[in-house]
Each structure stands twice: as C-alpha cells, then as structure tokens.
MARLOKOL-436643 format. One record per atom (N, C-alpha, C, CB): residue number from 1; residue in one letter; x, y, z; atom name. Coordinates in steps of 0.1 Angstrom, whole numbers, plus 5000, padded with zeros to 4 digits. Each point is the difference from the previous one (the first is absolute). Glycine has a CB too. Layout:
N
{NUM, 'A', {X, Y, Z}, 'CA'}
...
END
This chain:
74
{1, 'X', {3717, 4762, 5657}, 'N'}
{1, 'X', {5008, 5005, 5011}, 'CA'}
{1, 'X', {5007, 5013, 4996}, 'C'}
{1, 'X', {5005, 4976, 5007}, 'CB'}
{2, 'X', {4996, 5032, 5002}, 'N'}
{2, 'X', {5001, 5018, 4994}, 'CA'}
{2, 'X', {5018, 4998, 5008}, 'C'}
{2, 'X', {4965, 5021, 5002}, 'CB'}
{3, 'X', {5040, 4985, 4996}, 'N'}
{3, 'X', {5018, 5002, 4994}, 'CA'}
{3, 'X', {4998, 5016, 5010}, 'C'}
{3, 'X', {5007, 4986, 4965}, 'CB'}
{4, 'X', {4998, 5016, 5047}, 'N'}
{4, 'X', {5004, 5012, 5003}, 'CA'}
{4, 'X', {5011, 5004, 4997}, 'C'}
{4, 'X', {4990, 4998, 5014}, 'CB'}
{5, 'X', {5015, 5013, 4985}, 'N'}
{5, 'X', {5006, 5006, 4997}, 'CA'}
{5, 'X', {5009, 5011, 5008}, 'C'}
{5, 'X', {4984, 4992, 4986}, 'CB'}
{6, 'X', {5028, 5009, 5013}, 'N'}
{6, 'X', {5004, 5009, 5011}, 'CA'}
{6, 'X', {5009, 5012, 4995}, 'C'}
{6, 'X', {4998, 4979, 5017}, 'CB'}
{7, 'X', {5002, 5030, 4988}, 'N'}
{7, 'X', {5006, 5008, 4991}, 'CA'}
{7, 'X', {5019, 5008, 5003}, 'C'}
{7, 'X', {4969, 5003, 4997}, 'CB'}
{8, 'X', {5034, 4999, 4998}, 'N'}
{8, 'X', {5012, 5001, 5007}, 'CA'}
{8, 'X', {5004, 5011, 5007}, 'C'}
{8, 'X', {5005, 4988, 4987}, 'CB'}
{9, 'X', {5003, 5018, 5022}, 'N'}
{9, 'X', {4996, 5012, 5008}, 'CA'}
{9, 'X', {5019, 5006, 4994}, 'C'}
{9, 'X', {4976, 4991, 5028}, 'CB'}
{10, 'X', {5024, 5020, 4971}, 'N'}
{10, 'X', {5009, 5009, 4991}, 'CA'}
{10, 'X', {5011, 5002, 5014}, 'C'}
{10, 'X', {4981, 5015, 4978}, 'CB'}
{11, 'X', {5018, 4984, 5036}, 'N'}
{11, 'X', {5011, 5001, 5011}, 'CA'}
{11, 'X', {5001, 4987, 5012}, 'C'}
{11, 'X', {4995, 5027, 4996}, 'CB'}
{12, 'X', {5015, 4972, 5010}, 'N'}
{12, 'X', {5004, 4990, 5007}, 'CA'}
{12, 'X', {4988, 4996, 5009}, 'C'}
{12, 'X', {5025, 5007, 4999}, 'CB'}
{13, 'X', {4963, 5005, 5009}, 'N'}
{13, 'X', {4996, 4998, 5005}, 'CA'}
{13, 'X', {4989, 5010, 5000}, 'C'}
{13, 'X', {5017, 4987, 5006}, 'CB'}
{14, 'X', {4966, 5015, 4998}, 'N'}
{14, 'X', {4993, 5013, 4999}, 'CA'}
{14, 'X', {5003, 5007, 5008}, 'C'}
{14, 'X', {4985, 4994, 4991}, 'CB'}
{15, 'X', {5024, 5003, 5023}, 'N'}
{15, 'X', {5000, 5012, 5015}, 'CA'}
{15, 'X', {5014, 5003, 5002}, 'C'}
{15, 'X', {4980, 4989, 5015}, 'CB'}
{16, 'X', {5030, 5005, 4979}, 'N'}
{16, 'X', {5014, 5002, 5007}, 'CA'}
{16, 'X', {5008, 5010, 4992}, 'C'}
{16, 'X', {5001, 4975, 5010}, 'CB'}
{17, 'X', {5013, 5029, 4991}, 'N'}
{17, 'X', {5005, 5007, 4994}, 'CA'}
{17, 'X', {5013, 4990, 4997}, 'C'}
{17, 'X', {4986, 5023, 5009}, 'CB'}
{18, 'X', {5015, 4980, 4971}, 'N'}
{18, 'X', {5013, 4992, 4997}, 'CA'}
{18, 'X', {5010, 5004, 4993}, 'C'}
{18, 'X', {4989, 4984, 5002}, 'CB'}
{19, 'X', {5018, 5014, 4995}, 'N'}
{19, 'X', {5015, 5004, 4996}, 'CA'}
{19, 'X', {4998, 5002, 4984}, 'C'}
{19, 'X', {5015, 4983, 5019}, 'CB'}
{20, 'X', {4978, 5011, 4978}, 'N'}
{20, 'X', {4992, 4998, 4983}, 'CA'}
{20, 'X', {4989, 5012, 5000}, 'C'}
{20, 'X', {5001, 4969, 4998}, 'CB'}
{21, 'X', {4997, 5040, 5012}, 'N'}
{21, 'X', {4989, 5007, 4998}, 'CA'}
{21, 'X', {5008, 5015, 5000}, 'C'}
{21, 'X', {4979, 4983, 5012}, 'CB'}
{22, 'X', {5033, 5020, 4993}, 'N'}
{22, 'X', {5011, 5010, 5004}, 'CA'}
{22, 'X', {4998, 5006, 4983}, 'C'}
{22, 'X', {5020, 4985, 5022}, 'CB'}
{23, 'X', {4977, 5032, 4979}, 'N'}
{23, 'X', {5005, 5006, 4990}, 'CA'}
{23, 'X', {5006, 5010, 5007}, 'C'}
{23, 'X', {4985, 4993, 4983}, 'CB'}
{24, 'X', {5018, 5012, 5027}, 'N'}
{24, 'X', {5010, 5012, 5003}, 'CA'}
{24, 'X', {5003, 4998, 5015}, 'C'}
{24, 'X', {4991, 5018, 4982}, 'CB'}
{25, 'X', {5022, 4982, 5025}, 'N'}
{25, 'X', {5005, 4999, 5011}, 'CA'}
{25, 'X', {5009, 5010, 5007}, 'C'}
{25, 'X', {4995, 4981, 4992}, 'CB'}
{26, 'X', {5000, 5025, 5014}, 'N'}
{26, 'X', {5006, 5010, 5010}, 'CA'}
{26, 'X', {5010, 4999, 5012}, 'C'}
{26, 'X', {4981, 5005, 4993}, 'CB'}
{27, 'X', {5023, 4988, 5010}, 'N'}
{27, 'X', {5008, 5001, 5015}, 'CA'}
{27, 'X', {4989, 4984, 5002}, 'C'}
{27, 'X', {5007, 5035, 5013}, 'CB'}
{28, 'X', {4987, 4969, 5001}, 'N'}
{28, 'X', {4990, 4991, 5002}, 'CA'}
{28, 'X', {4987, 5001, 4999}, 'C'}
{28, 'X', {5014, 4996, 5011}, 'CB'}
{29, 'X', {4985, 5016, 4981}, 'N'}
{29, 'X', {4986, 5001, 4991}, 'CA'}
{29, 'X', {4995, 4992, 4986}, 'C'}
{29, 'X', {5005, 5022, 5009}, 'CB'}
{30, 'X', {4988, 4971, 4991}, 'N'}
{30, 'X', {5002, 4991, 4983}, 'CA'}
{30, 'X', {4985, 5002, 4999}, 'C'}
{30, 'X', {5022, 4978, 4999}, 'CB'}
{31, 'X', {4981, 5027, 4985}, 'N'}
{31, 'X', {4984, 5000, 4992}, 'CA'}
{31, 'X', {4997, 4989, 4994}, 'C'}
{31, 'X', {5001, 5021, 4994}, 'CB'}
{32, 'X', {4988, 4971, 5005}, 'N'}
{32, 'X', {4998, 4992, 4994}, 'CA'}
{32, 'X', {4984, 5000, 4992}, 'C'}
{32, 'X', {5019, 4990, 5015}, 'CB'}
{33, 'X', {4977, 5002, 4979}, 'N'}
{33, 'X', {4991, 5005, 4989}, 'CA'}
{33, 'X', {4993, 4984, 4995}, 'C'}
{33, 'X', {5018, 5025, 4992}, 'CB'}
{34, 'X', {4971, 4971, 5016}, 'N'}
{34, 'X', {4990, 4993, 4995}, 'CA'}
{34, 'X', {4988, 5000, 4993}, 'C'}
{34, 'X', {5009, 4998, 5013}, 'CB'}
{35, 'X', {4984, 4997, 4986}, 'N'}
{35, 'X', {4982, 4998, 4986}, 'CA'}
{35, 'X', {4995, 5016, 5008}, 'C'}
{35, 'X', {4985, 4961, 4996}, 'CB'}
{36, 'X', {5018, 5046, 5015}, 'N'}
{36, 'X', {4989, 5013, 5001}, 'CA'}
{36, 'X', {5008, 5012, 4996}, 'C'}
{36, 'X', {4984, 4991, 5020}, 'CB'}
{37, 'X', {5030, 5004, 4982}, 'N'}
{37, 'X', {5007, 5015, 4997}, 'CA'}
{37, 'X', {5011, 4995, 5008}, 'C'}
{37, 'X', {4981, 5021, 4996}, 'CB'}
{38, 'X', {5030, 4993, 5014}, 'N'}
{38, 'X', {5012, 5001, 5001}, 'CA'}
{38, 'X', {4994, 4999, 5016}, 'C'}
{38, 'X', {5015, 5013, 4976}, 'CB'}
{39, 'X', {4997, 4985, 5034}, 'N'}
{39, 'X', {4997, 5007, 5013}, 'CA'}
{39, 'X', {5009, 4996, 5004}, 'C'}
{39, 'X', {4981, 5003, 5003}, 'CB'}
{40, 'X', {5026, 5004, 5012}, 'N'}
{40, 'X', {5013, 5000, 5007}, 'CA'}
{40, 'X', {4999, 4992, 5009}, 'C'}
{40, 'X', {5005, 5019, 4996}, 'CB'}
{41, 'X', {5008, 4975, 5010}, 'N'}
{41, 'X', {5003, 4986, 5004}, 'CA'}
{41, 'X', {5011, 5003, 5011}, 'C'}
{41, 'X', {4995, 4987, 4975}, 'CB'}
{42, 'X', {5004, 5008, 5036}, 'N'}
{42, 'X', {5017, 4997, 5005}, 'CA'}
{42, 'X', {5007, 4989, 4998}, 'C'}
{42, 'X', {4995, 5012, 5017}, 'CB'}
{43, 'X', {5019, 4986, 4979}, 'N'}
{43, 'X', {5004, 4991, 4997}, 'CA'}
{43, 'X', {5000, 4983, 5012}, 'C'}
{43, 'X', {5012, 5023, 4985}, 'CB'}
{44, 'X', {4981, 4981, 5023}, 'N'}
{44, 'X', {4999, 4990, 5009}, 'CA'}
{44, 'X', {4988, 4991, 4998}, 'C'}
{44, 'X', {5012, 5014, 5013}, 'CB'}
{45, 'X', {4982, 4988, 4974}, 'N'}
{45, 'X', {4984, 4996, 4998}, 'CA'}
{45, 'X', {5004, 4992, 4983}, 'C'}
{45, 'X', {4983, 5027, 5017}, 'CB'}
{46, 'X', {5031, 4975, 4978}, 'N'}
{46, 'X', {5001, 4995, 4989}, 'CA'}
{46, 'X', {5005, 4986, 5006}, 'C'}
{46, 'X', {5004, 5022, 4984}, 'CB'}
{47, 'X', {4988, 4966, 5004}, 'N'}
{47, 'X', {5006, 4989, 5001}, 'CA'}
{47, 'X', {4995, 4989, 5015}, 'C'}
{47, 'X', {5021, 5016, 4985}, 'CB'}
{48, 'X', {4971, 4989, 5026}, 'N'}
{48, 'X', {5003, 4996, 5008}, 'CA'}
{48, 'X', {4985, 4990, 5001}, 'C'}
{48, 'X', {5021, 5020, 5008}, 'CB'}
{49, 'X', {4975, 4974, 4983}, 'N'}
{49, 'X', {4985, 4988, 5005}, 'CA'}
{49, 'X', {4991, 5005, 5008}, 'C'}
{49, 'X', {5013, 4982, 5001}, 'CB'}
{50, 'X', {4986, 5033, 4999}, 'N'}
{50, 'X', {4982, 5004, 5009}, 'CA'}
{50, 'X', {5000, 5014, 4996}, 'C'}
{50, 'X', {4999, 4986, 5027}, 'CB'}
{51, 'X', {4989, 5016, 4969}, 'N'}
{51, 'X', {4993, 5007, 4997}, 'CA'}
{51, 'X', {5006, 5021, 5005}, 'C'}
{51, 'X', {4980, 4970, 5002}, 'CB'}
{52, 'X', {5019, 5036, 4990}, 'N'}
{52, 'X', {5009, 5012, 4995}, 'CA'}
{52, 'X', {4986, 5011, 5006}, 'C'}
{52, 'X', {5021, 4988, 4972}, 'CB'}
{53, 'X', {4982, 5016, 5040}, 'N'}
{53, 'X', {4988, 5009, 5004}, 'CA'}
{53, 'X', {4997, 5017, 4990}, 'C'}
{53, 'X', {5007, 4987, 5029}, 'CB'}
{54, 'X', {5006, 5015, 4969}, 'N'}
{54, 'X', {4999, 5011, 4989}, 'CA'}
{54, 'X', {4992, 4997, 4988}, 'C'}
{54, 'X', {5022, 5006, 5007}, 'CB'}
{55, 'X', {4981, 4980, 4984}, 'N'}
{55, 'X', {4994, 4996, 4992}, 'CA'}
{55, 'X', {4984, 4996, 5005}, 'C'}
{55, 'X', {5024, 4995, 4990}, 'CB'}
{56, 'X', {4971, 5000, 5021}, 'N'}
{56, 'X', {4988, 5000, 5003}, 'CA'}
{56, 'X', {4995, 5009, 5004}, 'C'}
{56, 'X', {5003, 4986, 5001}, 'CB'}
{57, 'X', {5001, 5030, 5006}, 'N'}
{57, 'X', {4994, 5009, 5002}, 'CA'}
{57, 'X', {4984, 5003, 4995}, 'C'}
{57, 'X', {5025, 5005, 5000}, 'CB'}
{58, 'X', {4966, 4996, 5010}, 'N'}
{58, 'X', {4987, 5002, 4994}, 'CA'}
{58, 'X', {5001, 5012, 4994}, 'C'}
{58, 'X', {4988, 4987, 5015}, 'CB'}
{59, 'X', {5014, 5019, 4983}, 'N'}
{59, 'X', {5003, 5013, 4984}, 'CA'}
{59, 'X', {5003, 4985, 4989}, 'C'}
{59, 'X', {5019, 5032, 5013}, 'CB'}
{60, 'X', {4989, 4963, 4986}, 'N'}
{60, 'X', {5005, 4996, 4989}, 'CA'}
{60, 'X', {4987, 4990, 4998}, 'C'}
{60, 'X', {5028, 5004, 5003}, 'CB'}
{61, 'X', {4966, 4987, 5007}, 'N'}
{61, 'X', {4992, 4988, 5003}, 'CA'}
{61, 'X', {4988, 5007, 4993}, 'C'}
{61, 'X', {5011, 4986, 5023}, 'CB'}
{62, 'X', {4981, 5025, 4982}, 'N'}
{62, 'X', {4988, 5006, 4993}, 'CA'}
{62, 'X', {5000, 5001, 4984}, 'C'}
{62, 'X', {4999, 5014, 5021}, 'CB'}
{63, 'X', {5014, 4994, 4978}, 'N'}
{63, 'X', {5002, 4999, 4984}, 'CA'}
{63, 'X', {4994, 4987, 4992}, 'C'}
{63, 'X', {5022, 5013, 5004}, 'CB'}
{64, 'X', {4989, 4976, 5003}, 'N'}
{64, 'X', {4996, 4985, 4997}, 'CA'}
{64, 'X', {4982, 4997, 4995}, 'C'}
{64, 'X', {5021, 4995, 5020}, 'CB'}
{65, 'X', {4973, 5008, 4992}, 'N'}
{65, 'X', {4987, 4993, 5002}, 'CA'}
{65, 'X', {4994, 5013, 4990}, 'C'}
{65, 'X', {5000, 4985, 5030}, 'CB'}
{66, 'X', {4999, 5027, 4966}, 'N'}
{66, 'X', {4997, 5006, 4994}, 'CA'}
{66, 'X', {5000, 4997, 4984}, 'C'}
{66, 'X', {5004, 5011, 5020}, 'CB'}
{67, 'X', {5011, 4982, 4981}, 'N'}
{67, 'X', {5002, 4998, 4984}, 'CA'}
{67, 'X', {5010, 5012, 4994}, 'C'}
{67, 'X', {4974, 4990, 4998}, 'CB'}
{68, 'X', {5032, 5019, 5005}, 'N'}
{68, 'X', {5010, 5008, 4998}, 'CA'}
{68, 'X', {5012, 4999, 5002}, 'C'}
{68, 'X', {4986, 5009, 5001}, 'CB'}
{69, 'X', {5022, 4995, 4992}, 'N'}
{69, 'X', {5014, 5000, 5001}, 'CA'}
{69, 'X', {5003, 5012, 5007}, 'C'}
{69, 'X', {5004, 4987, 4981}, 'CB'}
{70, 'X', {5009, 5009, 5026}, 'N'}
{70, 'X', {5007, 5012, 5009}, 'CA'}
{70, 'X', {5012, 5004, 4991}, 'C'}
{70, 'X', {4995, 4990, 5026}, 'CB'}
{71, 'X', {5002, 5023, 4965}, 'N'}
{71, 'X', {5014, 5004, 4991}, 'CA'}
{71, 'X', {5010, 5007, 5011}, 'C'}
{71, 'X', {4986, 5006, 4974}, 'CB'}
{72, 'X', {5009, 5000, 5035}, 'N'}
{72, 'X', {5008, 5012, 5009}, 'CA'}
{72, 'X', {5003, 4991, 5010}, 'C'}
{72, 'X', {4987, 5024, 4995}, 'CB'}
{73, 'X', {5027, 4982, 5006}, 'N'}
{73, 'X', {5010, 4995, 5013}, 'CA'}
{73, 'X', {4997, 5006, 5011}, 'C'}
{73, 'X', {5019, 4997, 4987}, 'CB'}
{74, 'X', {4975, 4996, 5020}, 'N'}
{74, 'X', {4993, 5010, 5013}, 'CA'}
{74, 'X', {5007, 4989, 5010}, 'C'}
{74, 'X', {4971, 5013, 4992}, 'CB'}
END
C-alpha cells in the first residue's frame, strides 16, 4: 500500500489575501508578498474567505504557469 503524501502550503490560502502576508501598508493600499513575489492589495481583500483578484491577476497567474517569480511590484 503506497502512503501519499501531502505537502504543506507556506499561506492561509493559494487565492486570497491575508494579514500574515502584509509587508507594507499605506492608507488603504497594502503590499503583500507571496511564493511569486510582492503585489498591491486594497484593504478590503485582506482576511476576507474569497479569492484576492489582484493576487490572481493573469500577469501574476502566467508567471505561475510559466514557472517564474514576480520580483517587481507592478
């Protein structure tokens, strides 16, 4: 019998934006910073159980499926 395995994932969730991901906060601008790199957020997208469209942006999503990281705050 083969034993899967699962691996553990480094943030609350792969699509949403969380309070644990916050490295710089502006007013109601907040940077946060996942496995591809950094990218900008409104605070109305932290914390809230669905999916963070800034963080899914297909700019950011290609990177993904390509295999590259996003270093630049675009």
């Amino acid at each position: 019998m083969t034993k899967k395995t699962t691996s553990t994932y480094a943030y609350p969730s792969r699509f949403g934006s969380h309070s644990s991901m916050i490295i710089k906060e502006e007013g109601d601008k907040i940077t946060c910073e996942d496995e591809f790199g950094t990218y900008q957020t409104d605070r109305s997208y932290i914390d809230k159980n669905m999916a963070d469209p800034n963080r899914t942006s297909q700019k950011r999503l290609k990177k993904l499926f390509e295999g590259k990281k996003d270093k630049e705050n675009k």
